[in-house]
Residue frames relative to the residue before (quaternion, step in Angstrom):
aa qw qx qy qz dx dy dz
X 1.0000 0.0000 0.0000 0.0000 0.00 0.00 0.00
X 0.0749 0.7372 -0.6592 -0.1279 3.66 -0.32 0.52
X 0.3986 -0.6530 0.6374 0.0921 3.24 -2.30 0.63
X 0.1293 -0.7781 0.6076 -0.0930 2.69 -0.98 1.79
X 0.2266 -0.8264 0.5152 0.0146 2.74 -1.94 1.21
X 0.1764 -0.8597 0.4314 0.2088 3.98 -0.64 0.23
X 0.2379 -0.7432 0.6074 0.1485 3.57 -1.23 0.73
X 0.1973 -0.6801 0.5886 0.3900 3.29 -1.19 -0.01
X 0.1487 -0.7117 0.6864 -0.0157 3.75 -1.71 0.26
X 0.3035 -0.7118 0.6330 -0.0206 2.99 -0.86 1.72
X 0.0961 0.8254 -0.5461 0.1064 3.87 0.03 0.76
X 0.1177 0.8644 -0.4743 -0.1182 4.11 -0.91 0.18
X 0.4260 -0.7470 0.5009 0.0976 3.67 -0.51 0.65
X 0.1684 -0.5589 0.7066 0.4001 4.46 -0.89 0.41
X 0.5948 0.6813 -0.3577 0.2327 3.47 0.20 -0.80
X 0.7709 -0.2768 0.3540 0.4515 4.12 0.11 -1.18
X 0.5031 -0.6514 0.4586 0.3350 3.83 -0.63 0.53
X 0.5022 0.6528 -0.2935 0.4852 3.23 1.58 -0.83
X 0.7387 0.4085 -0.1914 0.5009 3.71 0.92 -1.23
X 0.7086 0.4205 -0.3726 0.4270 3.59 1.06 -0.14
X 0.4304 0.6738 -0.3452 0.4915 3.33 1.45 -0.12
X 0.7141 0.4018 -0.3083 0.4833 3.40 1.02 -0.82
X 0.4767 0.7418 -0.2673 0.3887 3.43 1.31 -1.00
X 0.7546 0.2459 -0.2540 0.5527 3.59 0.90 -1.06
X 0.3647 0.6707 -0.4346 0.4778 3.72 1.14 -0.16
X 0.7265 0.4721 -0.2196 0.4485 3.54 0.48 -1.33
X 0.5412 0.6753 -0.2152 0.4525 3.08 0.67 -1.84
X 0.7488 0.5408 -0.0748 0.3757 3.49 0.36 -1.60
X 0.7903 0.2818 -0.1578 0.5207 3.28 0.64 -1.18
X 0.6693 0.4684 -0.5143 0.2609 3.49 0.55 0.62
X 0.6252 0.2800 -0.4307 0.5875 3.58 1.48 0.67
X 0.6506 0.4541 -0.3978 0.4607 3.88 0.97 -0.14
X 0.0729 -0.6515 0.7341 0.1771 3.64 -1.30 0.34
X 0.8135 0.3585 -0.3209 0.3266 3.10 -1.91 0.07
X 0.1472 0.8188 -0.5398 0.1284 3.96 1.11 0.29
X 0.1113 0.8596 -0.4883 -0.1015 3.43 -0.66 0.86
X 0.7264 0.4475 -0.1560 0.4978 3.40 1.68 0.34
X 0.2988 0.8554 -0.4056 -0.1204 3.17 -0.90 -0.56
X 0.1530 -0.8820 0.4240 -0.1376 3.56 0.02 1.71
X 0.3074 -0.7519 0.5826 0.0266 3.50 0.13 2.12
X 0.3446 -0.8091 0.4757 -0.0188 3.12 -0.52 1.67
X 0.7011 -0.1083 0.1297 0.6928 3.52 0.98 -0.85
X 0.1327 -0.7011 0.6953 0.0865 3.82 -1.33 0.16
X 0.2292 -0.7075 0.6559 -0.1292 3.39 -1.36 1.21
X 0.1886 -0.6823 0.7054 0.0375 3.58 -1.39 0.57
X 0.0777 -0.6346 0.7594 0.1202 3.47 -1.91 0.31
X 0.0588 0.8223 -0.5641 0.0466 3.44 -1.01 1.22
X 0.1366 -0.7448 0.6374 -0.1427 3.06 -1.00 1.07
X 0.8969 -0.2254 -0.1580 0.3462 2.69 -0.77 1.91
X 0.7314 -0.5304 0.0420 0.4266 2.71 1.23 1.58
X 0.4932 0.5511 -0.3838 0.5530 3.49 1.75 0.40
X 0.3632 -0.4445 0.7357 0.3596 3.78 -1.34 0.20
X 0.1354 -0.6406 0.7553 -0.0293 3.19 -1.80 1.30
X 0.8386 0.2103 -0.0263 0.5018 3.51 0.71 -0.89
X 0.1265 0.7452 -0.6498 -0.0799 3.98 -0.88 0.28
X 0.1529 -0.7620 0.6292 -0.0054 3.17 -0.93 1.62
X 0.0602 -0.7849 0.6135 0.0628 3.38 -1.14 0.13
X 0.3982 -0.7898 0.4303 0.1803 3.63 -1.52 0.51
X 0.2793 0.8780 -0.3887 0.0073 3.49 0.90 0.10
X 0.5430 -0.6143 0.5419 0.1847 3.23 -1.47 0.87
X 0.1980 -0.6606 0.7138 0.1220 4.32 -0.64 1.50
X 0.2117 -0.5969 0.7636 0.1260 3.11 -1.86 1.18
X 0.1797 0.8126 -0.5523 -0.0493 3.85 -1.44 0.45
X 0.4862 -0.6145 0.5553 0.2787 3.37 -0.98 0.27
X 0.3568 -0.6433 0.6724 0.0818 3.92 -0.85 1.47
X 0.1355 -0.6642 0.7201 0.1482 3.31 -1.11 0.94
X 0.3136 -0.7028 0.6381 -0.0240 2.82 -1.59 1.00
């Protein structure tokens, strides 16, 4: 039986919501091991002057606690 656990991470990207999604993924896996999820809770933009400058996203890390 393994025991899993979830964080949230606020992470953002100039680049694609897709790419900030990975961002907290990254972000994530250099103090978490064993990541077995990840569920983009809500997504957000910053715009300025009518351009997207920023895509941010909220997403929820699934992992597995070693024991």
């Amino acid at each position: 039986m393994a025991v899993l656990k979830v964080i949230e991470i606020m992470a953002s990207s100039a680049k694609s919501w897709e790419d900030a999604a990975g961002n907290a993924v990254k972000t994530a896996g250099k103090t978490v091991k064993e990541i077995r999820s990840v569920y983009v809770q809500d997504m957000s933009a910053v715009v300025k002057k009518n351009k997207i400058t920023e895509y941010r996203v909220n997403v929820k890390i699934t992992f597995e606690v070693m024991g």
